[in-house]
Structures are given as C-alpha cells and as structure tokens.
C-alpha positions in Angstrom: 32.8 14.3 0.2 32.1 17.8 1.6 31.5 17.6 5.3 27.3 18.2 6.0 26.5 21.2 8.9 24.6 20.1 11.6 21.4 21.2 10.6 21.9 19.7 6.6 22.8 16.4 8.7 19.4 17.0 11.0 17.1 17.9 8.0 18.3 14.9 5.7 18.0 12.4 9.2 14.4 13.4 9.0 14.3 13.0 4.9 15.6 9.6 5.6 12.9 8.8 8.4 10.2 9.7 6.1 11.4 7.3 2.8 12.5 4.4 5.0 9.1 4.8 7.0 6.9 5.5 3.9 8.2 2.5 2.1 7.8 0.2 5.6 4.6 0.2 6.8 2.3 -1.1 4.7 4.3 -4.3 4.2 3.6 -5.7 8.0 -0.3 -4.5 8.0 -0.8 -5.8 4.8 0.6 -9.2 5.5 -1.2 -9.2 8.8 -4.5 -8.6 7.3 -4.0 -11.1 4.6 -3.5 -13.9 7.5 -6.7 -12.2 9.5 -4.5 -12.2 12.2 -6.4 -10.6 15.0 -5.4 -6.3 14.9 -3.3 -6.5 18.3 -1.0 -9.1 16.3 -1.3 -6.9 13.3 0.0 -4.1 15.9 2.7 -6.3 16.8 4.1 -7.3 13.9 4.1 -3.6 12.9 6.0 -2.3 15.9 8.4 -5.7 15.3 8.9 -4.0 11.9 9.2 -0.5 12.5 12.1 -1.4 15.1 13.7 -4.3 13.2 14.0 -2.2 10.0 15.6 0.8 11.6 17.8 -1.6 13.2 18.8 -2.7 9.7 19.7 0.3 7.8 21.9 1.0 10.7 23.8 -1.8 10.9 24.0 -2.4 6.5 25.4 1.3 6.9 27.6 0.5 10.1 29.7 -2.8 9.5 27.7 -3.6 5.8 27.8 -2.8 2.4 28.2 0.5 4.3 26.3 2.6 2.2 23.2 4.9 2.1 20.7 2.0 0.8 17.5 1.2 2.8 17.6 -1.8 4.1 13.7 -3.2 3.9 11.2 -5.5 3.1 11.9 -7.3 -0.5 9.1 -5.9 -3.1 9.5 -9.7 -4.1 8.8 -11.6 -1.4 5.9 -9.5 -0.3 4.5 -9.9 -3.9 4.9 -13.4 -3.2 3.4 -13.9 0.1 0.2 -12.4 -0.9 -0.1 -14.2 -3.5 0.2 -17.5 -1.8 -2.4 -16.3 0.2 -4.9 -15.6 -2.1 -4.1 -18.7 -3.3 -4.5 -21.2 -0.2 -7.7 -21.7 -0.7 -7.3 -23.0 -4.3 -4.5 -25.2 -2.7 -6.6 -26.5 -0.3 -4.2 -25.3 2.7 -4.9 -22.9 5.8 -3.4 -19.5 5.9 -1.1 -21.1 8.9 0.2 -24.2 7.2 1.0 -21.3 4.0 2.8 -19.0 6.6 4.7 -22.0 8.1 6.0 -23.4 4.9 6.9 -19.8 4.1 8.9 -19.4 7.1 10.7 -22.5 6.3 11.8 -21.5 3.2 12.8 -17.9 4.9 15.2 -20.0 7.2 16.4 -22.1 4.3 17.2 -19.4 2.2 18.5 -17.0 4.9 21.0 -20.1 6.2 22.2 -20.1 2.5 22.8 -16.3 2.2 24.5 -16.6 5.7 27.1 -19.6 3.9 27.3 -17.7 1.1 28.9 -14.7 2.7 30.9 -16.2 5.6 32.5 -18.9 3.3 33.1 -15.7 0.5 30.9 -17.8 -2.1 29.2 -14.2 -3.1 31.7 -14.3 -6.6 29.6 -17.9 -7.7 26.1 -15.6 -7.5 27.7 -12.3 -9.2 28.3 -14.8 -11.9 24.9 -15.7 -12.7 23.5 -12.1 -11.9 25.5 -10.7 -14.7 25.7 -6.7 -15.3 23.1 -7.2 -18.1 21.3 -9.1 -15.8 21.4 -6.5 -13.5 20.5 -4.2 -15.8 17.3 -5.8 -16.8 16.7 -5.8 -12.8 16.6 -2.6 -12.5 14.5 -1.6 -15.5 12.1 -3.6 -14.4 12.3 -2.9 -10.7 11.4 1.0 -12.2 8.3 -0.3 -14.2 6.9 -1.6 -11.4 7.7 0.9 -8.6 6.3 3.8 -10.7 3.1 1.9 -11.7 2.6 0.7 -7.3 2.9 4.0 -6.6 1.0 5.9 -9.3 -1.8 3.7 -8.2 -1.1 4.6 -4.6 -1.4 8.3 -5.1 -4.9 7.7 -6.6 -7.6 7.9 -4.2 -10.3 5.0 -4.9 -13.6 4.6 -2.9 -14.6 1.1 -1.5 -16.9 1.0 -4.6 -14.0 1.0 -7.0 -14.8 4.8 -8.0 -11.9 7.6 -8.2 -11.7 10.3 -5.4 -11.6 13.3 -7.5 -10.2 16.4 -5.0 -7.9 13.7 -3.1 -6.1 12.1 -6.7 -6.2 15.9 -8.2 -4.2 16.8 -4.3 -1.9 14.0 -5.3 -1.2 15.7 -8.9 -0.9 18.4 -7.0 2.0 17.4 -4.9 3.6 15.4 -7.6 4.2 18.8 -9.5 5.2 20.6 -6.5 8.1 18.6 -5.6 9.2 18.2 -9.0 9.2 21.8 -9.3 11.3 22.4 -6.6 13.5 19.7 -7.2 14.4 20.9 -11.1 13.9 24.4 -10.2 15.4 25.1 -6.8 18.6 26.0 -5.4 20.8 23.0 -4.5 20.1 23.1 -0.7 16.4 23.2 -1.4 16.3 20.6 -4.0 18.1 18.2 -2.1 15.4 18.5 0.4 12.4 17.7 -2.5 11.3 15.0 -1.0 11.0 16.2 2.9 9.3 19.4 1.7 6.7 17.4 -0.3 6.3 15.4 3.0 5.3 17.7 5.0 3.7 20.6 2.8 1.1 17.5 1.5 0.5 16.4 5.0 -0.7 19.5 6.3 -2.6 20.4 3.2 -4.4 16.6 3.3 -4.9 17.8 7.0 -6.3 21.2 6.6 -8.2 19.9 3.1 -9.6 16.4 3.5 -11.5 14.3 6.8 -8.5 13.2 8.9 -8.2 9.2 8.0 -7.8 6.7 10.9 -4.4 6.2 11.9 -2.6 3.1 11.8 -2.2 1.8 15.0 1.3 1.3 16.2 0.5 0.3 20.0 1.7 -3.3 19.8 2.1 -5.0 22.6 5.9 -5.3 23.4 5.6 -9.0 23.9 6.9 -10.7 21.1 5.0 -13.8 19.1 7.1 -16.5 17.1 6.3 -17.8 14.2 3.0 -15.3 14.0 2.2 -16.5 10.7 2.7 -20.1 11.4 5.1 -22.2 12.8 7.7 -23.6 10.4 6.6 -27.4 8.9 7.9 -29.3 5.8 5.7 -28.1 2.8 7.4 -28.5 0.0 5.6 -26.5 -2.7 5.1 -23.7 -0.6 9.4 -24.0 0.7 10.7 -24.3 -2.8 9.0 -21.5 -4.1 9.5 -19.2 -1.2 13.6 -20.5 -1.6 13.6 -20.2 -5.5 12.4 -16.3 -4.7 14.3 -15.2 -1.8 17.7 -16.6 -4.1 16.6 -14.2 -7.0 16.0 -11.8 -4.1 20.0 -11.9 -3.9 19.7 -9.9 -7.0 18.7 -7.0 -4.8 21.7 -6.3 -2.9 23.7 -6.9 -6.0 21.6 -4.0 -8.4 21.9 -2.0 -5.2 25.6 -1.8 -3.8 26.8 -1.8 -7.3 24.4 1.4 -8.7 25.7 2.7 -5.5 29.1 2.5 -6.3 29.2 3.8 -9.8 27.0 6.8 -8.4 29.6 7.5 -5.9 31.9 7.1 -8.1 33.7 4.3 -5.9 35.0 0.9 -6.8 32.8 -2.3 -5.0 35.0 -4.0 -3.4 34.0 -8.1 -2.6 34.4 -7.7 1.0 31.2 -5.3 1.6 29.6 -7.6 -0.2 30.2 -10.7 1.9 29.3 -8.2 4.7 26.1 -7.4 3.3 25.4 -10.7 2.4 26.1 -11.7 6.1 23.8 -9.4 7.5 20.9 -10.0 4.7 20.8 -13.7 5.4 20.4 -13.0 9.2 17.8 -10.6 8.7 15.9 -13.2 6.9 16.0 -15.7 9.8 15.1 -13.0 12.3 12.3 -12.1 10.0 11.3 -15.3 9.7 10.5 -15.8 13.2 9.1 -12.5 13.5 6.3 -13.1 10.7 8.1 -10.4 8.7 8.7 -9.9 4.8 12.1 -11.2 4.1 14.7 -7.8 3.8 17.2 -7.0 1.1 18.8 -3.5 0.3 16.5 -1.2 -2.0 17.7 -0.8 -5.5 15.4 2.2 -5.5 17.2 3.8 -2.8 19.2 4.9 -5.9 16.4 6.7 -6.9 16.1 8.4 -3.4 20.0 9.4 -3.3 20.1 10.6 -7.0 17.1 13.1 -6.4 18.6 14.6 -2.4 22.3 14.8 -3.6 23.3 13.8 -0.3 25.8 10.7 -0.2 26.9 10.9 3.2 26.1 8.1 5.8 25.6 9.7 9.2 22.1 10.9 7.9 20.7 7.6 6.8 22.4 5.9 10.0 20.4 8.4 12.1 17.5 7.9 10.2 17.5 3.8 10.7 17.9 5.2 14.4 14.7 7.4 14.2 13.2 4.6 12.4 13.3 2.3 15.4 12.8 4.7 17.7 9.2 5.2 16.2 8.7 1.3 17.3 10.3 1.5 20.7 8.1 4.9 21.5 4.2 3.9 20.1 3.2 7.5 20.4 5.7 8.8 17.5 4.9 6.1 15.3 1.0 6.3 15.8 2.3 10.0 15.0 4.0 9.5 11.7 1.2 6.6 10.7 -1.2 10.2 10.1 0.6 10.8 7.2 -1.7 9.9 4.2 -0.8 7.3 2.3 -1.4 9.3 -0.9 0.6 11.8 0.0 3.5 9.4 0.8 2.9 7.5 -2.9 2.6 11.1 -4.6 5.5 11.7 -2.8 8.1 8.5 -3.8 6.7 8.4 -7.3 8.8 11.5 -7.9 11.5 10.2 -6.2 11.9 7.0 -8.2 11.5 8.7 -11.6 15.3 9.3 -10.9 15.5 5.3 -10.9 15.1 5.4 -14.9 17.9 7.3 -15.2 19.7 5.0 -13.0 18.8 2.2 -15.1 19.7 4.1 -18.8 23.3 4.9 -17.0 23.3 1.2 -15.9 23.3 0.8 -20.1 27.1 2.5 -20.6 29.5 0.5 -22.6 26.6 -1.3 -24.7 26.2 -1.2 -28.1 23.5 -2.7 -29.3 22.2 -3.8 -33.0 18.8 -5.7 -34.5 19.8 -9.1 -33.0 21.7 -7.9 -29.5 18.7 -5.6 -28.5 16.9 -9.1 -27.6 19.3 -9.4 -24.7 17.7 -6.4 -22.9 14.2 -6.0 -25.2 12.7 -9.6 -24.7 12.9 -9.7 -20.3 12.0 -6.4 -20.1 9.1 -6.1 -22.1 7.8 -9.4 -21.5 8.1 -8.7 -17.9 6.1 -5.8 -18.3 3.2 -7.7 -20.2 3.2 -10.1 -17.5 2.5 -7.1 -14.8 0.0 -6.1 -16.6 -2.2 -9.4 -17.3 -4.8 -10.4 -14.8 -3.6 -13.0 -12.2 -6.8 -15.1 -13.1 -5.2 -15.9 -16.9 -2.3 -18.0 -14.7 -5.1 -20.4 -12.8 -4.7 -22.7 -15.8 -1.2 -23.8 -14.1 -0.3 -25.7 -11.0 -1.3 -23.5 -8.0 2.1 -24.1 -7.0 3.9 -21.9 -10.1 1.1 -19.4 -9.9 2.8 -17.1 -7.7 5.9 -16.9 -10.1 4.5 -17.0 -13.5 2.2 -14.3 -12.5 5.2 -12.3 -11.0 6.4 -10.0 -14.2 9.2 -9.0 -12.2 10.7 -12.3 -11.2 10.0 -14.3 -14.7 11.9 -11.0 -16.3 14.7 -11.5 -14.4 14.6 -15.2 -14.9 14.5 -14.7 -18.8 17.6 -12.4 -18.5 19.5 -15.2 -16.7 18.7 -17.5 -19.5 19.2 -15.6 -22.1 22.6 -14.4 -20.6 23.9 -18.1 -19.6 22.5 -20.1 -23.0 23.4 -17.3 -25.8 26.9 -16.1 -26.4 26.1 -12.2 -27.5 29.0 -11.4 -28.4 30.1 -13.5 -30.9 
C-alpha cells in the first residue's frame, strides 16, 4: 500500500471525521428524546457519544480487527430501542422500566460477546452466519441505508409537506459528488465525499435560514444508567439479547468485505480481537445509556468510493471524533452542518455498498430452485420495511419490535434457510 503524503493523510482524517460524525449523532438525541429525558441529559449523552465513539474507531483500528471500519452505533439496536419505546405504552411499562430491561440485555449480551472472544468461541458464530448468510446481510443492510437516507436528504415541514428548494439543494448535491467522484481525477475523487461536505454546507448556509444547532454542551459529569437502571424484565432482556446476538452479524459482514476488498486473508485472531472489544463497548454503552456499537458494514461503502485503505487516517479521525466531545465548541461547530446535506451526502456514498454486496455473490451459481436461498430473505425483508408498523399490533407487544424489523427477520430467514435446506445437493 503506497505510503499517503501528509496533506492526503490530513484531508482524508477530516473525510473520516465527517462520516463517522454524520452517521453518530443523531443516534444519542434521538434516543434521548424518545425517553423525554430532560435536553441537558440529552446533551450529555451526546457528548458521552461523540467521545466514546471516537474512542472506538481508534482502538478497533489500534489492537482490533485493525481495519478502516467505523466503529458505531448498531442500525439494529437503535431500530429496536425506538421501537420499544413507542411501544411501552401498549405494554403497559414506563419509558424507565423499558430502558432498564434494555440495559440488562446490553450487559448480557455484551458479557457473551466478551466470552466469545476471550475463550476463541468466534468459529461456533461464523458457523451459523454463513457467507450466504452474510450475503443476504449486506443486501439488505443496502436497502435499508439507501432508503434512511434518501428520506433524510428530503426536507419535510412539521405538517408533513415537502420543502421544495431544500430537497431540490439535496438533488443538487447528490449529483455533484457523484460527478466528481465518476468524473474526477483520482486524488479528487477520493476526496467525493469531503468536498460534498463542505461545498453543501456553505451553500445550505449562504442559501437557506441557518437551522438551530444541536447542542453539544453536556455537562462533563457523567449519569449511569440514564435510560434506567438495569432490573429483570424478561420480555424486554430477551429481545434486546436475541438482537444484539444477530448484531454479531455486523462485525462479521464487515471485517470480511474488508478483507476481500483489500485483498487480504481474515485471519481468526482479529476477529477474537474485535469481538473482545465489541462486547466491552456494549457494557460501557450500557451504562452510558448509549446504542449498543458494532463495526459498520457500510463503511465498505465509504472505503470503496475514497480509495483510501490506509489506517492512520481513520485512526486520526476516531481521534478528531472525540476530541469534538472533549472540546463542546467544535462539536456545537460541526453539529451546523445540515442534516440534509449530511444524508444527501452518505446516500452517494453507500450506493458503492451494492456493489459490495453483488461482489459479495462471486462463486455462486444459481438456478430456478437455488435463487430462493438469496431471493426469499431478501425480498421479504424488503416487504417487511416497507409495511406500516401498525399491521404487526395484532402480535404480542413483545415480538413487535422484531417482526416489524425487515432487516432482522431477513437475516433470520437466511439462517433458516441456510441451517434446514441442503442447497447443494
């Protein structure tokens, strides 16, 4: 791998900053609001997360899977959380006895990941998460990325109507950096995604009302158990265990699409590492009231559009990153970027996690009765995320959360389809 120069390695640090923090933030304030925590919680939490996170992409990079994959909140689990929440009521259970059970089954599951690695048990889940399995994964990880942040780069008033100029800006952006990054030279294409950054932001600036920031000045003073302290729920503990095991999936999908596109052979020891470090960032986050962390798949995505494999830049990066906690100016800084632009922004990004997925399909062949292998969890995964939650009120408000969750139920009819039907005889 071709040695960066100084100023490649200072211009892809910041390229780093911006995805990590783009795909961050609204995780914490999104959890907080859902709990009406009181805004200098919300604050709190968010500073906890800016921090933590950096904290973790340095250390997965460091003594990890030690790769270029964000490490960050799980799409999953924050699916989930919210969903229990909106769902408390219909459970007959305060927001706090939700978060506790939730935190339970973040310590549970984060004590298991923790075995898993130290005792080198990694090989038993690698068995059930097969590569078809992890192909599915990522399909559907795609499908569901592109449509968050499609909707994201959409700007809809409080009265549900579409913000002409601001989604037409979006458009705008969208075809900017994918212009630059199919049409420019290497140097400037690998740099797509900063450019976009920061030519949208200070067009949104110049063109639109400057939004309210989102405040980053948290007290340093740190809350445990925010959400609510840990008790023995058992609904709410199985099904936050049952999803932070499929979370596993994650790291998984990830390290190995980072492999193959570094052309570089996994080896089972980054892998224990990783695991190691994922299951203690699920404790800590636990107590910290935060989303559960895993490595990004779509960090694939991220890597396949910059060209730029080498380390040091996402290391200093995950350093920026929790710098912006430690220092509240810089986040409250960075929190002026519009979320719009940011959405506009990754949805080009992650396009390149499609291709991922199609390379992911090398080595199949597939005829009119294999194709269910791959056809039947991804599709129906799709339908799923695209039904209205209400249809799934018919079934225990305990299973809600994961029949509703197209993502999790795909992956869950790969499994079965992979452990009860022999393809290839």
């Amino acid at each position: 791998m071709n040695q960066l120069s100084y100023l490649t390695t200072a211009f892809a640090s910041l390229q780093w900053l911006f995805f990590i923090f783009a795909n961050t933030i609204v995780v914490p304030i999104s959890v907080g609001t859902a709990f009406d925590l009181p805004q200098s919680e919300i604050a709190t939490i968010l500073r906890s997360s800016l921090i933590f996170t950096g904290i973790a992409c340095m250390l997965q990079g460091y003594i990890g899977h030690r790769y270029p994959l964000m490490e960050g909140h799980s799409g999953v689990m924050w699916g989930l959380v919210l969903n229990l929440c909106l769902s408390a009521s219909a459970m007959g259970m305060s927001l706090p006895a939700i978060g506790g059970g939730i935190a339970t089954g973040m310590l549970l599951a984060g004590a298991v990941v923790l075995i898993l690695g130290a005792f080198k048990l990694v090989s038993y889940i690698q068995k059930i998460f097969t590569p078809m399995v992890m192909t599915v994964y990522l399909f559907l990880l795609t499908f569901q990325l592109i449509i968050i942040f499609f909707t994201g780069m959409l700007k809809v008033s409080p009265e549900g109507e579409l913000d002409i100029p601001i989604s037409l800006f979006s458009v705008g952006i969208v075809l900017l950096v994918s212009f630059i990054k199919i049409k420019g030279k290497n140097l400037i294409s690998n740099f797509a995604i900063l450019i976009g950054m920061v030519v949208g932001w200070i067009l949104y600036l110049l063109l639109f009302p400057t939004e309210q920031a989102i405040s980053t000045q948290g007290s340093l003073s740190l809350t445990l158990f925010p959400l609510g302290t840990p008790n023995l729920n058992i609904g709410i503990i199985a099904i936050t265990f049952l999803a932070s095991i499929i979370n596993l999936s994650n790291t998984i999908a990830s390290v190995q699409a980072a492999s193959n596109l570094l052309e570089e052979k996994i080896s089972q020891s980054s892998l224990d590492r990783s695991y190691l470090l994922t299951g203690s960032y699920s404790i800590v986050a636990a107590v910290l009231g935060l989303v559960s962390y895993a490595p990004f798949a779509s960090s694939i995505g991220f890597l396949e559009s910059t060209r730029i494999f080498d380390r040091k830049p996402f290391i200093i990066g995950g350093g920026l990153m929790a710098v912006l906690g430690i220092i509240p100016f810089l986040g409250s800084l960075l929190a002026t970027l519009p979320v719009t632009v940011g959405n506009a922004v990754l949805f080009v990004a992650y396009l390149q996690l499609f291709g991922t997925s199609l390379k992911s399909l090398n080595g199949y062949i597939f005829n009119s009765v294999t194709i269910h292998r791959l056809a039947a969890p991804v599709l129906i995964g799709v339908c799923i995320m695209n039904l209205d939650v209400d249809l799934f009120k018919i079934f225990p408000v305990y299973f809600q959360p994961l029949l509703s969750n197209g993502f999790i139920m795909g992956v869950l009819i790969s499994v079965g389809l992979e452990i009860f039907i022999k393809w290839d005889e």
